[in-house]
Z-matrix of the N, CA and C atoms (Angstrom, degrees):
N
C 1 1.446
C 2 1.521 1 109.50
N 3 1.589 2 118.21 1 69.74
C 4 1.339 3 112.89 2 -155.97
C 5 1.723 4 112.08 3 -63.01
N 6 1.848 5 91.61 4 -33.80
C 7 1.832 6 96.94 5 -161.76
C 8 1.457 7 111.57 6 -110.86
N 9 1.471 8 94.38 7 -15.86
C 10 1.510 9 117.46 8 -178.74
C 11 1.649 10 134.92 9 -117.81
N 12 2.562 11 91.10 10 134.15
C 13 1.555 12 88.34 11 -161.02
C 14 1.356 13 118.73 12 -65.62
N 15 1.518 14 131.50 13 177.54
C 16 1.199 15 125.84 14 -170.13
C 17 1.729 16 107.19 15 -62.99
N 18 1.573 17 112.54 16 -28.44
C 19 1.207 18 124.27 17 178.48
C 20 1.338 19 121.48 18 -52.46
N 21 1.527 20 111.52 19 -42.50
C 22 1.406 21 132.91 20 -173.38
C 23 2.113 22 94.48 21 -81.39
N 24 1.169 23 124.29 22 -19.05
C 25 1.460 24 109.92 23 -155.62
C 26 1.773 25 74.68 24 -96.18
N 27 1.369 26 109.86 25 -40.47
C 28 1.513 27 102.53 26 -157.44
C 29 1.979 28 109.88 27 -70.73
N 30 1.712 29 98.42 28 -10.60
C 31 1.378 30 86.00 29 -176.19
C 32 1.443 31 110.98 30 -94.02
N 33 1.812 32 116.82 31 -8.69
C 34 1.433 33 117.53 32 175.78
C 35 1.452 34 93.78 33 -75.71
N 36 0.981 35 100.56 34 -76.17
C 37 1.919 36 86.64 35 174.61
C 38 1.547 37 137.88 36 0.43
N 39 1.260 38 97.33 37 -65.43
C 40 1.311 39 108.77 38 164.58
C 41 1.694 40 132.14 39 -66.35
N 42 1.634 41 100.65 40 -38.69
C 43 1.058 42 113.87 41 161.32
C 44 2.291 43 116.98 42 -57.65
N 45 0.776 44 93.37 43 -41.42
C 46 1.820 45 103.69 44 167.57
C 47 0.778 46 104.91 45 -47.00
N 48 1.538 47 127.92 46 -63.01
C 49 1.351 48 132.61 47 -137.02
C 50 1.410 49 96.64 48 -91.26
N 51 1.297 50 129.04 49 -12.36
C 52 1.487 51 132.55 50 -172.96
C 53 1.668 52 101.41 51 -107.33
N 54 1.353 53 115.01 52 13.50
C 55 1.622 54 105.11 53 -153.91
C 56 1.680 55 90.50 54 -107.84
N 57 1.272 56 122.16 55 130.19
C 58 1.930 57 114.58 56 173.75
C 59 1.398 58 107.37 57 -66.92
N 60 1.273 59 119.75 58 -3.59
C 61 1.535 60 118.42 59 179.51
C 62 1.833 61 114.41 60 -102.63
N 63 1.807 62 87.55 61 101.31
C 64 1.519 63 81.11 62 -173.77
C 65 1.577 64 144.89 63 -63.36
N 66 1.282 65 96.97 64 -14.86
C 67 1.855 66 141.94 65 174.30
C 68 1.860 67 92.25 66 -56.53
N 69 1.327 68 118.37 67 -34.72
C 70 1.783 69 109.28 68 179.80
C 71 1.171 70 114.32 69 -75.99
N 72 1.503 71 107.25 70 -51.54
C 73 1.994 72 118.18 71 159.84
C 74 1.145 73 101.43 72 -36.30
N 75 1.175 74 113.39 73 -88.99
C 76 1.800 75 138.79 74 -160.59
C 77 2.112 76 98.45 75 -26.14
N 78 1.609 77 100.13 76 -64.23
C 79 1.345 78 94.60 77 167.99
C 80 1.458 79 142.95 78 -53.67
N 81 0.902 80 100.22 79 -4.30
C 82 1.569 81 108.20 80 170.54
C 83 1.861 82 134.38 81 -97.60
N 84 1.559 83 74.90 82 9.39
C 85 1.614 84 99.97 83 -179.21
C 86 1.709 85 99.59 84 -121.16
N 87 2.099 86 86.68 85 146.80
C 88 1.506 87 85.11 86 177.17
C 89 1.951 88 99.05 87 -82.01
N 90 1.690 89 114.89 88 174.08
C 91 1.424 90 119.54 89 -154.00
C 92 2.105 91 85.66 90 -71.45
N 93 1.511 92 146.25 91 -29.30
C 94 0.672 93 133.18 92 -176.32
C 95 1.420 94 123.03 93 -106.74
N 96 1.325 95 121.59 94 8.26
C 97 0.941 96 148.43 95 129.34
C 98 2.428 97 115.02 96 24.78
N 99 0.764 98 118.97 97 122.62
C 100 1.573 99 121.01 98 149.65
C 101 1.156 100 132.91 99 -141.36
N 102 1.474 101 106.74 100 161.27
C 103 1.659 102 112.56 101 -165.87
C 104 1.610 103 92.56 102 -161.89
N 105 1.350 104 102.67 103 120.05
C 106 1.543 105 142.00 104 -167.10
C 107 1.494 106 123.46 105 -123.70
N 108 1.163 107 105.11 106 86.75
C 109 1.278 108 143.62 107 153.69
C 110 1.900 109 139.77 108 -38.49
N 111 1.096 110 95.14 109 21.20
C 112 1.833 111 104.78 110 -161.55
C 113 1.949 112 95.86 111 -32.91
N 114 0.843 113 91.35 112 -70.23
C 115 1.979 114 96.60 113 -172.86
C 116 1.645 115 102.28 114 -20.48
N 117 1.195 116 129.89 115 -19.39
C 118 1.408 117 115.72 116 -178.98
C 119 1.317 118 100.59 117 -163.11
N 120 1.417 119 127.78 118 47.49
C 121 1.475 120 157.66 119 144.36
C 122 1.256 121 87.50 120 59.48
N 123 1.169 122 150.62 121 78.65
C 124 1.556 123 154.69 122 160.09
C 125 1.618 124 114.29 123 -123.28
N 126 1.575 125 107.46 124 123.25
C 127 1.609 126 94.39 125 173.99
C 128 1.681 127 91.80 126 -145.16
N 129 1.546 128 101.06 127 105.81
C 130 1.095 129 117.90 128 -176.19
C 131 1.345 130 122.59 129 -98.68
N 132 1.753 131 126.72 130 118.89
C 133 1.389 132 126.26 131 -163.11
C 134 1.320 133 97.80 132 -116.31
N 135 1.238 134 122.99 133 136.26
C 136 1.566 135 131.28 134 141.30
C 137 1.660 136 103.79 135 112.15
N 138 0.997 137 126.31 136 175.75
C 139 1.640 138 115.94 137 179.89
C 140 1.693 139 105.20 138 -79.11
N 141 1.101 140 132.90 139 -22.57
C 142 1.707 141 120.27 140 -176.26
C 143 1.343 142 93.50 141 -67.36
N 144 1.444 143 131.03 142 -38.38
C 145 1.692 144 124.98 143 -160.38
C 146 1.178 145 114.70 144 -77.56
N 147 1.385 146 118.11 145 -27.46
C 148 1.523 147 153.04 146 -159.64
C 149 1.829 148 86.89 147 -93.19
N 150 0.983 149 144.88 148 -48.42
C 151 1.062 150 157.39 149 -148.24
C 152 2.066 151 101.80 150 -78.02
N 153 1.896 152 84.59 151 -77.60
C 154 1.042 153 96.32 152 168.43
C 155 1.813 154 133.42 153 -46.47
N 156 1.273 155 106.68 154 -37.09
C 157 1.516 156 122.46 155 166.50
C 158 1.514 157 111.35 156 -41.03
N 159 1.526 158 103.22 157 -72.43
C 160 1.197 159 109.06 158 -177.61
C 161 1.539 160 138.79 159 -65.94
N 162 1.689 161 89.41 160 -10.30
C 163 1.389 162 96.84 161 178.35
C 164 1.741 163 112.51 162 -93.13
N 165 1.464 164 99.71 163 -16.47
C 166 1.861 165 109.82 164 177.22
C 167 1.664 166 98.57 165 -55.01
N 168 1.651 167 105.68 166 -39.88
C 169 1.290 168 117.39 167 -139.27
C 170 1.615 169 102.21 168 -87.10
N 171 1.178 170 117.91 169 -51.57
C 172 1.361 171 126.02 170 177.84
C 173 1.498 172 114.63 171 -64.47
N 174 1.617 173 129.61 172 -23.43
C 175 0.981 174 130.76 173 158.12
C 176 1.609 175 138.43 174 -63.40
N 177 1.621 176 77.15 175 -32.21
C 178 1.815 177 83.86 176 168.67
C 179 1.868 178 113.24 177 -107.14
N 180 0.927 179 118.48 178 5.83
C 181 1.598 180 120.67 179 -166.67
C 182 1.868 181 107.53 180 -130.85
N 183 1.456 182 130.91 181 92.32
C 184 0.865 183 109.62 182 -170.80
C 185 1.800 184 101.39 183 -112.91
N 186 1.260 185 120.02 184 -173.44
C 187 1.329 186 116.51 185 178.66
C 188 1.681 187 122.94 186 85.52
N 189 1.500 188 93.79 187 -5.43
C 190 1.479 189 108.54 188 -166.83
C 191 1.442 190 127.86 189 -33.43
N 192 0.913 191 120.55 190 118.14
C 193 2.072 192 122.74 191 -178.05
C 194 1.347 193 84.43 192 -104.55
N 195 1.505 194 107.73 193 159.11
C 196 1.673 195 114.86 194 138.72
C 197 1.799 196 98.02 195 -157.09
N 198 1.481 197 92.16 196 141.30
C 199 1.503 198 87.09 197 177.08
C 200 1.794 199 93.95 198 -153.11
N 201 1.667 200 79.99 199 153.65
C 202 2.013 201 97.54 200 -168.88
C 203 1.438 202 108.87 201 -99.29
N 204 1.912 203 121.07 202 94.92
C 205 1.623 204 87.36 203 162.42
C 206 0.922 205 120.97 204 -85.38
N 207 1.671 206 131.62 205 19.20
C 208 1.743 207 107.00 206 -178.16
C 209 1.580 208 85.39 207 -142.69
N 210 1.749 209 120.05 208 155.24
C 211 1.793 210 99.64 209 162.78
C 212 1.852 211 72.71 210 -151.50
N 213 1.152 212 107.69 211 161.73
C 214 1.318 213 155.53 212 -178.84
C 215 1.374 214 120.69 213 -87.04
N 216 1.271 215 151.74 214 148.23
C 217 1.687 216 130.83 215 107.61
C 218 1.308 217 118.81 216 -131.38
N 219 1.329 218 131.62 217 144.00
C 220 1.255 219 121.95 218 160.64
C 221 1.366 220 105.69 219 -125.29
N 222 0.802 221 120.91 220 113.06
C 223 1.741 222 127.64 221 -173.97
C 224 1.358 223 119.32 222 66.03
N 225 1.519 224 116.65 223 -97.09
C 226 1.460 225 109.60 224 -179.76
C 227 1.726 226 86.00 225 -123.32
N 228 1.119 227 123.84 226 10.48
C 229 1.632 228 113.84 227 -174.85
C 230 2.130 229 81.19 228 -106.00
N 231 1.764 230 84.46 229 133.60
C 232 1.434 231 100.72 230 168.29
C 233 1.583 232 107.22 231 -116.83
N 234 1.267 233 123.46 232 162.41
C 235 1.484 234 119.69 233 150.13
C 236 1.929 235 105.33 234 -146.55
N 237 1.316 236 84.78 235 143.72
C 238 1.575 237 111.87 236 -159.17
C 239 1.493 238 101.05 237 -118.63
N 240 1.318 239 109.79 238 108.47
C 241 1.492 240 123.53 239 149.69
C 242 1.567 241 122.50 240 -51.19
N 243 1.163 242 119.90 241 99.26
C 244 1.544 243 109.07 242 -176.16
C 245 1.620 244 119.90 243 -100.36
N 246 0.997 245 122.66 244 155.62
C 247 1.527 246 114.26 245 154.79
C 248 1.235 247 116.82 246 -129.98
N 249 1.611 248 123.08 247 138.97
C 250 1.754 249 89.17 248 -153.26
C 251 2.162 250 86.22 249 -125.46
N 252 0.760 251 123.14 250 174.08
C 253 1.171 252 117.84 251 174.23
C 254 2.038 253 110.30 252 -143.02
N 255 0.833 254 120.58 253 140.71
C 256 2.078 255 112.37 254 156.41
C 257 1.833 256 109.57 255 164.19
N 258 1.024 257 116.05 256 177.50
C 259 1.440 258 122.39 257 -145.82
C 260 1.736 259 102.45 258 -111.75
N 261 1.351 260 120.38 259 118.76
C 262 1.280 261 114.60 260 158.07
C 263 1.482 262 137.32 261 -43.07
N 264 1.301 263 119.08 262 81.97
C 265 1.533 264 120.65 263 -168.52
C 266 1.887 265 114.21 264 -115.21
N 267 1.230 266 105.83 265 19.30
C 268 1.777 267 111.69 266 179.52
C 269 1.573 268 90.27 267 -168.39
N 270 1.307 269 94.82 268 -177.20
C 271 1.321 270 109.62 269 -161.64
C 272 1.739 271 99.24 270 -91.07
N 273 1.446 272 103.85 271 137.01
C 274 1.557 273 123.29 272 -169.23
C 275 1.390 274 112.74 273 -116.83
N 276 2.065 275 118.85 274 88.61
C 277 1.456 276 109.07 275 -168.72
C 278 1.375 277 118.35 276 32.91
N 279 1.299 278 97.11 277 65.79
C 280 1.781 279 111.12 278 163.97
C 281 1.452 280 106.71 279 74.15
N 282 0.973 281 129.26 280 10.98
C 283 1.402 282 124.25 281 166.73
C 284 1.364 283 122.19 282 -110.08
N 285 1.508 284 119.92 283 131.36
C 286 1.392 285 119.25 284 -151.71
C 287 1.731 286 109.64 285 -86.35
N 288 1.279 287 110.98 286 136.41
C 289 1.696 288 92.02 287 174.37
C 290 1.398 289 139.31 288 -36.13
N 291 1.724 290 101.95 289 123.66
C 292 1.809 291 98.94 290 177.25
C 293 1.275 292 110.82 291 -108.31
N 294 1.524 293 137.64 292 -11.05
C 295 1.434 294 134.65 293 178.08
C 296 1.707 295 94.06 294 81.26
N 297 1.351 296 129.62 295 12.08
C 298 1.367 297 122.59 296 175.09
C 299 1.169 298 109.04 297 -79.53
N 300 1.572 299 124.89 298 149.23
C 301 1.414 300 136.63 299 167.05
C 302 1.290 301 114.84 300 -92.62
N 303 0.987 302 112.90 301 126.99
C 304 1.735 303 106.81 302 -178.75
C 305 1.730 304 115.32 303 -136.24
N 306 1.351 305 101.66 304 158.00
C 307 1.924 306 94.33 305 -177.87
C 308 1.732 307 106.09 306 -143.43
N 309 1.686 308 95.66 307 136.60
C 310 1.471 309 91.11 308 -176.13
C 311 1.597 310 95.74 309 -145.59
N 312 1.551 311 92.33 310 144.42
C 313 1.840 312 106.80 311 172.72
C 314 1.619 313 85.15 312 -95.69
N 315 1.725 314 81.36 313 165.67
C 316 1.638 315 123.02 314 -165.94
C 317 1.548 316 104.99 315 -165.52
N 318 1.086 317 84.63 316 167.35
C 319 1.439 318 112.80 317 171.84
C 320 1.921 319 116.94 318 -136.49
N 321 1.246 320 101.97 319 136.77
C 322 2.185 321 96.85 320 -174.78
C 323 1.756 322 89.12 321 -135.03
N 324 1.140 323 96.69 322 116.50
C 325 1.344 324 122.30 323 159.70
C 326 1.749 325 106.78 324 -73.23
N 327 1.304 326 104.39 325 118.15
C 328 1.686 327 110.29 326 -179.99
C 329 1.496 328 127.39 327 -147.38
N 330 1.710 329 106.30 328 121.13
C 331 1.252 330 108.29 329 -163.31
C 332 1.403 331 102.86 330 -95.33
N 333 1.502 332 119.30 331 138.24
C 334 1.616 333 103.17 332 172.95
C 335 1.609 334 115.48 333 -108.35
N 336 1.071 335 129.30 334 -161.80
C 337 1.427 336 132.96 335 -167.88
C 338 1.890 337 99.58 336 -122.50
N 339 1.297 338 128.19 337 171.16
C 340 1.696 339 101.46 338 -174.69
C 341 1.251 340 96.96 339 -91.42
N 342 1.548 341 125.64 340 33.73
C 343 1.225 342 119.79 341 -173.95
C 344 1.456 343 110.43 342 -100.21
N 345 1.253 344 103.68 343 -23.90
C 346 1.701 345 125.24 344 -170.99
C 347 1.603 346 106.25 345 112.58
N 348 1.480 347 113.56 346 -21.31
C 349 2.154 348 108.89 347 174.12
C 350 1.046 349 119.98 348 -67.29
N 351 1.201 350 115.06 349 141.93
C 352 1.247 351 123.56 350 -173.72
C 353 1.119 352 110.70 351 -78.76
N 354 1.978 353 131.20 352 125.93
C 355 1.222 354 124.91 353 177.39
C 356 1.306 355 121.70 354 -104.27
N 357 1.601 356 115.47 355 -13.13
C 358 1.146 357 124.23 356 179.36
C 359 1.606 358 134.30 357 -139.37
N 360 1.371 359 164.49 358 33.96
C 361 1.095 360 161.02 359 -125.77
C 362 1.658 361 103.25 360 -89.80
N 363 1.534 362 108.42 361 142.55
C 364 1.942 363 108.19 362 162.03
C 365 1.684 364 91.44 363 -136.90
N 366 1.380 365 104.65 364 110.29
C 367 1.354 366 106.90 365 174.63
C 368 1.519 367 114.00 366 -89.11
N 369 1.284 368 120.87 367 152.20
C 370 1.836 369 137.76 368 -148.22
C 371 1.405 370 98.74 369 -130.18
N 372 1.402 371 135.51 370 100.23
C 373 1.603 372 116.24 371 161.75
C 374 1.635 373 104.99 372 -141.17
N 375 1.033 374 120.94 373 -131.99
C 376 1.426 375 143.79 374 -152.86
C 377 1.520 376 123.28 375 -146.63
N 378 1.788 377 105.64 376 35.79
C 379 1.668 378 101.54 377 -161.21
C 380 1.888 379 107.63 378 -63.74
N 381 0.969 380 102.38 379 -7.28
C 382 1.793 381 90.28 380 166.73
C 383 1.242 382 110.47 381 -86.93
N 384 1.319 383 129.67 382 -23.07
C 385 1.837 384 113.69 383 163.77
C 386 1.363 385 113.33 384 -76.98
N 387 1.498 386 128.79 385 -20.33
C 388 1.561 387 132.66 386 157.60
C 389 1.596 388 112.01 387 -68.56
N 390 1.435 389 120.84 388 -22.75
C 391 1.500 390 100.58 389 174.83
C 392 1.445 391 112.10 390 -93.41
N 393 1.458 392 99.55 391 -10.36
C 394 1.669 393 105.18 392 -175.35
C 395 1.709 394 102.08 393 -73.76
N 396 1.159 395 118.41 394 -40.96
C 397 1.540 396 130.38 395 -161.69
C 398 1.629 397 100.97 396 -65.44
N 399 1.772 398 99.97 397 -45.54
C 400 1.874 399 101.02 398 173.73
C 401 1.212 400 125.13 399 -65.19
N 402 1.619 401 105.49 400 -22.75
C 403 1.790 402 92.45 401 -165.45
C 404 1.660 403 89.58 402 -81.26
N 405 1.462 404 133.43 403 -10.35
C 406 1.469 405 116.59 404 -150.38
C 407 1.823 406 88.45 405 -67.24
């Protein structure tokens, strides 16, 4: 994060993750890059996996918020308090669209490169209060 505060990295971030263009995500990772997912057994390496992720994700999740009240750094390792918010509108790892809105805190463990790319993420949440929120 050579020029940029953790505040500013955590709001592109978020901004990515809300963006239908997966190429904005995708860039924010170095090309060998991972991001590990236990809550829904995914451990995605390199930008095609990273790609694919985001494109499962933005297809089925629209409305997307994310916002940080707490962020971290110690060196190049950050961790980001998230809260993420958006609406079931496609199908979500096998689950068929419900038009439900749902909201879940997390936590993303994130290593960067001294370049500012991201080389590593392990994201932390609550996917049984996210599957509970879909079936309602």
């Amino acid at each position: 994060m050579p020029a940029e505060t953790i505040e500013q990295f955590a709001r592109r971030y978020g901004d990515a993750w809300a963006n239908p263009d997966s190429e904005v995500f995708v860039a924010m990772f170095a090309p060998d890059a991972t991001y590990r997912d236990d809550q829904v057994q995914r451990m995605n390496s390199g930008h095609a996996d990273l790609r694919d992720f985001h494109r499962h994700f933005v297809s089925a999740i629209s409305d997307i918020r994310m916002e940080f009240p707490r962020a971290f750094r110690s060196g190049n390792d950050l961790c980001l308090e998230w809260r993420f918010t958006g609406r079931q509108t496609g199908t979500y790892h096998g689950r068929p669209p419900t038009g439900t809105a749902f909201a879940s805190p997390g936590v993303a463990l994130i290593r960067l490169r001294d370049d500012g790319l991201i080389q590593s993420i392990i994201d932390y949440y609550d996917s049984g209060g996210v599957r509970k929120a879909l079936d309602k």
